[in-house]
N, C-alpha and C positions, 0 to 999 in steps of 0.2 A: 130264697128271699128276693123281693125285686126293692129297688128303693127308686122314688122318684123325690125331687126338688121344688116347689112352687115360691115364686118370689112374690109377695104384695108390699103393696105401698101403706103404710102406719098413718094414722093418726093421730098423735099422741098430742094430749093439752100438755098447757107451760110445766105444769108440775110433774108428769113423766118425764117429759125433754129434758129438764134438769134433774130426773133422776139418773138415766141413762148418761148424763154425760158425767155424774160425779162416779157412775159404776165404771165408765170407759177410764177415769183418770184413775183411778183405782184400781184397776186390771193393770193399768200400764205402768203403775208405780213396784208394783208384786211384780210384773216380767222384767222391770229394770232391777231389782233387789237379784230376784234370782238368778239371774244373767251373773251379776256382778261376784255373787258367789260362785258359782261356776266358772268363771274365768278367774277368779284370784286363786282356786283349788289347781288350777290347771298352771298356769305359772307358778304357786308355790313348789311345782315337780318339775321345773323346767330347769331346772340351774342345775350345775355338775355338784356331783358330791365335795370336791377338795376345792372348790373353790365360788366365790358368790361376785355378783357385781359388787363396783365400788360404789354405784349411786344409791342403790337401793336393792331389797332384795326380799319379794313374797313368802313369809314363814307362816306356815300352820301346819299341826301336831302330824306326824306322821301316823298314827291311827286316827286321824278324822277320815270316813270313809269318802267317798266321791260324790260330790251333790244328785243324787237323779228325782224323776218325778217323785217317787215313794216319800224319800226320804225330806223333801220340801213339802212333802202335800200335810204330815207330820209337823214343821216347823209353821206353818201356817194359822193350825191354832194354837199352839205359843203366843204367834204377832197377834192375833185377833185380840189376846190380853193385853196386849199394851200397847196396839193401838185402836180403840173403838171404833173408828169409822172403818175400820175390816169388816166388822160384825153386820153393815148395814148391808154391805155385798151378801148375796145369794153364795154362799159355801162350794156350789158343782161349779158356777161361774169364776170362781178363782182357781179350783182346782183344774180349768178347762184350759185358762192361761198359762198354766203351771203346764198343762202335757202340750200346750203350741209350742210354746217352749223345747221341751222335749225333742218334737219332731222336728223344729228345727236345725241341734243337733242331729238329728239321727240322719236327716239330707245331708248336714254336712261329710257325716262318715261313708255314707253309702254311697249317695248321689254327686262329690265331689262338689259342694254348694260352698259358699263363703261363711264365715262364723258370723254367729246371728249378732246382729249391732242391738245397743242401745234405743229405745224411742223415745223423741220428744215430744215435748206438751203438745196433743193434738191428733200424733200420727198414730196411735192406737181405735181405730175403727169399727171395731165389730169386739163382740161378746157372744159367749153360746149358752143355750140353756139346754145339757144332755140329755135332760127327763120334762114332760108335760103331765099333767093330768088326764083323764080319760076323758073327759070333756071340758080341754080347754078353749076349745074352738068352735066357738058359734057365728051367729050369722051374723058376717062382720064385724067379729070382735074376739081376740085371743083373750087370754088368761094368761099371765106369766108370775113367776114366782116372787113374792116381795114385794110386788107392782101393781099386782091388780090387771081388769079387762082392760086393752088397746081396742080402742077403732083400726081397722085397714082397710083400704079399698080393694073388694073382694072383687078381681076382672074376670076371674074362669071358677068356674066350678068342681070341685076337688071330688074325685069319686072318691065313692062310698066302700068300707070296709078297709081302709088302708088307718094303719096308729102313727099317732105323732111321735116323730123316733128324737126329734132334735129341733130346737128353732135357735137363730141365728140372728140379732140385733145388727143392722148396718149401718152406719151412715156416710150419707151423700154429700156431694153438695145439695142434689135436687131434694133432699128430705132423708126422712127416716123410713126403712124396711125392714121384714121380716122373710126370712129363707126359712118354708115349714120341710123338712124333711118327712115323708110320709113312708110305711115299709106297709107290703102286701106278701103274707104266707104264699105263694106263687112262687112255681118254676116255670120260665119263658124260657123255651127253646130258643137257642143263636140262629138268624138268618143259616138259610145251609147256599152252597155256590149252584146258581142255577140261572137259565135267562140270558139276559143279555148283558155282554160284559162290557165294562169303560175305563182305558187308562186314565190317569192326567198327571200333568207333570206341571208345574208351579212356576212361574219367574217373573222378573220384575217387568220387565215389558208388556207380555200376557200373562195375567194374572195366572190362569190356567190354559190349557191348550187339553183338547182331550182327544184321542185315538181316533173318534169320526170326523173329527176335524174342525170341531169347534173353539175356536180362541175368544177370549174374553180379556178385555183392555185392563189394566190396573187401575182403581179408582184411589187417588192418590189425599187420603182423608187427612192426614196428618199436615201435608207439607200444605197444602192448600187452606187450613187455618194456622200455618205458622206465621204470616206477617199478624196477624190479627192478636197470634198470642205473644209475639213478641210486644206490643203493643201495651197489651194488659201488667203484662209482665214490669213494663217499666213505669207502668203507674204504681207499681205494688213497690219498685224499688226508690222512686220519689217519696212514699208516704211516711213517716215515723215508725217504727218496726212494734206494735200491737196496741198504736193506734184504735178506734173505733173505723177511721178511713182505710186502715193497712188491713184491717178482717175485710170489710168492703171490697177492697180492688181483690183482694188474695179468694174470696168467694169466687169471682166473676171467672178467674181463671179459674180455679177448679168447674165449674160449671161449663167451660168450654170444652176443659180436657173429656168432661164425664159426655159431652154433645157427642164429641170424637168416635168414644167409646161404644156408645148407643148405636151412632153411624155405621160403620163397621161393623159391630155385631152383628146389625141388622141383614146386612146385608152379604152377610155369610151366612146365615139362615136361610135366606130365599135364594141364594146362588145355592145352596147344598138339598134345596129341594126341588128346584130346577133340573139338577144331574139325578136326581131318585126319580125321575117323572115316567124316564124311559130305561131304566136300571134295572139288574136284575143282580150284578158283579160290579165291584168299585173298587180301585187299584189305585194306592198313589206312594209317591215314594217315600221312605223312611228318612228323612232330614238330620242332619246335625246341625240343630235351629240354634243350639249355643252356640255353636261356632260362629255362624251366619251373621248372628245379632253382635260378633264381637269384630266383626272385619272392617274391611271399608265401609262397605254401602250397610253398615247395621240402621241407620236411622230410618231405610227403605224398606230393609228385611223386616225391622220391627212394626213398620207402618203396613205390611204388608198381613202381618200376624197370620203366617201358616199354620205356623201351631196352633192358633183360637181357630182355625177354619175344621183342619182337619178331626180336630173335639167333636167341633157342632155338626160336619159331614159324619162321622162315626154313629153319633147320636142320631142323626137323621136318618141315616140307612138303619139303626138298628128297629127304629119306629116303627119303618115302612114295608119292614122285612127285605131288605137288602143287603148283601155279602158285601163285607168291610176289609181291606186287607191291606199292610203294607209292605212293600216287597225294595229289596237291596238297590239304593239310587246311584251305584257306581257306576260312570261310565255308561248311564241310559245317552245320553248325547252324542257320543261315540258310535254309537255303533248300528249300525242300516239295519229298519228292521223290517224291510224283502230279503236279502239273502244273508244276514248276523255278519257281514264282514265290520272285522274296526275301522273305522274311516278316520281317526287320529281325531287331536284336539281340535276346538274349533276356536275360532277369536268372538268374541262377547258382539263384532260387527258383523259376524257372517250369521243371517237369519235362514241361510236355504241351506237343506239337507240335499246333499249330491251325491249319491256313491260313483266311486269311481270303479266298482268290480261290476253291478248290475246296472248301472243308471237310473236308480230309484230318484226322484226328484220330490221334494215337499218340505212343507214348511218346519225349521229346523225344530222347534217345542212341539209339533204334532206330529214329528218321528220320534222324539223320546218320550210323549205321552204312547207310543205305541210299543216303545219296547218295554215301557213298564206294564201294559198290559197283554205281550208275553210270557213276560217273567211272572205274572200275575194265575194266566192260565196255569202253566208248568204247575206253580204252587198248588195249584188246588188240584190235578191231576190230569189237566187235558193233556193230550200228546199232540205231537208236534203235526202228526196228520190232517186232524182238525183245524189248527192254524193255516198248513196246506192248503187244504178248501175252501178260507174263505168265509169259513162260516159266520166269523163275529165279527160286529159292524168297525167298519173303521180301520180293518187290517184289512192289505191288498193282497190277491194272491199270492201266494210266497213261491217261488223258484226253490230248487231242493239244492240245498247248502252243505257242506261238510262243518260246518259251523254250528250246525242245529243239531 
């Protein structure tokens, strides 16, 4: 099965727009219910047997079993009797809430994520619709369930033979959208290692630095609208708290934030097809981007968004049939990659790469974009002979090392 994504931009008259937005407060009122069950279940088993707080203390029945999807998607139409405006929601569309839900737990357990918060009026954004009909998509205009045909502005042309597996209601600040998820009976072979190969290695200074020696400056999106959003910002905090002025100024910034967004995006896109032009092999290092985003410098690391890059480079190599890989980022800085000696830590001012065993000299992110495409080859099987030689771009001859 292959699945691709297509995003359009909706049309919708006044009378959809406020249906969608009584179905979003609606979703969001079902994810606060069930939330709140699930955590009053979980504190009710949190206190010692022989003894309880003195302020208060969560009791329910020792066989009520544990809240999960099932057992809520069940209690759902219960609510639907008593309270009607359940019934006006689309049935998948609540039960979709019900499994976000879910899976937000289940990151908590697995992925070591924070326990899912409460949402308030507003912050509930998107709704999904798991099933379409078999032609609910015509020329410039979906079908959705309970709703009736959307206008959208249709920009690319969706091949043919692919089913609508899932659509996905958004909203922006810039409008309302649609994520058609489309699946095609098709098995696409994975890029195989072939061609020519390219490290890069990531940092705040150059954005990237790649093995032939390419660096590219950080374009700094974030910090460069932050007087402006500081700005907006404190007009939102002058105005009356849901005012018709306080939605006003509270627009304006989210509209700068989503400008941000688009910015950025964008141009991780054309930088990731940039590096495909002359690619055959694409190496870059494995991050601990949690950590990154929680240090000092997280407002740069975040603004920096490796993680949104390396998505959209993944995706881009796999488009264009190009070999994706991420290989172990320890100690790529360290160490000289003409003869593998550790040349020790470096201080964040020292930009030149120096070994002191061979006198490899070069710029310090374009030797660890080189030892990550090392460790890059090794991975997919070349031997170190080949490295010897010479043969892929951006690595200098290598002197023969006890180290390799």
């Amino acid at each position: 099965m292959f699945n691709l994504t297509y995003e359009f931009k909706l049309k919708p008259n006044c009378v959809q727009i406020a249906i969608f937005e009584d179905w979003l407060e609606q979703c969001r009122r079902v994810y606060n219910y069930a939330l709140s069950e699930r955590k009053d279940w979980i504190k009710s088993r949190s206190c010692r047997i022989n003894a309880c707080s003195l302020h208060s203390e969560y009791i329910i029945s020792a066989d009520t079993p544990r809240p999960t999807y099932f057992n809520q998607c069940e209690s759902l139409t219960q609510a639907k009797k008593k309270y009607p405006e359940l019934s006006q929601v689309s049935s998948q569309v609540l039960q979709q809430t019900l499994k976000r839900l879910e899976k937000a737990f289940v990151a908590m357990w697995e992925q070591k994520q924070g326990f899912p918060r409460f949402k308030k009026p507003g912050k509930m954004r998107s709704f999904v619709f798991p099933q379409l009909a078999a032609n609910s998509i015509e020329k410039g205009r979906i079908k959705l369930p309970k709703i009736g045909r959307v206008k959208f502005y249709q920009s690319r042309e969706i091949p043919d033979g692919g089913v609508v597996k899932q659509a996905r209601i958004v909203k922006r600040a810039s409008g309302w959208y649609v994520m058609l998820t489309f699946q095609w009976d098709v098995s696409i072979p994975q890029p195989m290692p072939q061609g020519e190969a390219i490290g890069i290695d990531v940092g705040l200074t150059n954005f990237i630095a790649t093995s032939n020696g390419l660096t590219i400056k950080r374009p700094r999106f974030f910090v460069d609208a932050e007087r402006k959003l500081k700005l907006l910002q404190q007009r939102v905090s002058r105005k009356r708290k849901g005012s018709n002025n306080w939605k006003k100024a509270q627009k304006k910034v989210a509209s700068l934030h989503e400008y941000i967004v688009n910015c950025r995006k964008d141009w991780h896109r054309k930088l990731s097809h940039q590096i495909c032009n002359n690619a055959g092999m694409v190496f870059v290092e494995d991050l601990n981007l949690v950590g990154l985003s929680r240090g000092i410098l997280s407002k740069h690391c975040l603004d920096a968004a490796w993680g949104q890059f390396f998505n959209i480079l993944e995706q881009t190599c796999f488009k264009r049939g190009v070999y994706f890989q991420k290989v172990d980022s320890c100690k790529t800085s360290q160490i000289c990659p003409n003869c593998g000696t550790e040349t020790g830590k470096k201080e964040l001012s020292q930009r030149t790469h120096v070994c002191s065993n061979c006198g490899y000299t070069t710029d310090r992110d374009v030797a660890a974009a080189q030892v990550v495409l090392i460790r890059g080859l090794a991975a997919v099987g070349h031997t170190v002979k080949m490295l010897a030689e010479g043969k892929f771009i951006g690595i200098p001859k290598m002197q023969e090392s006890p180290h390799l």
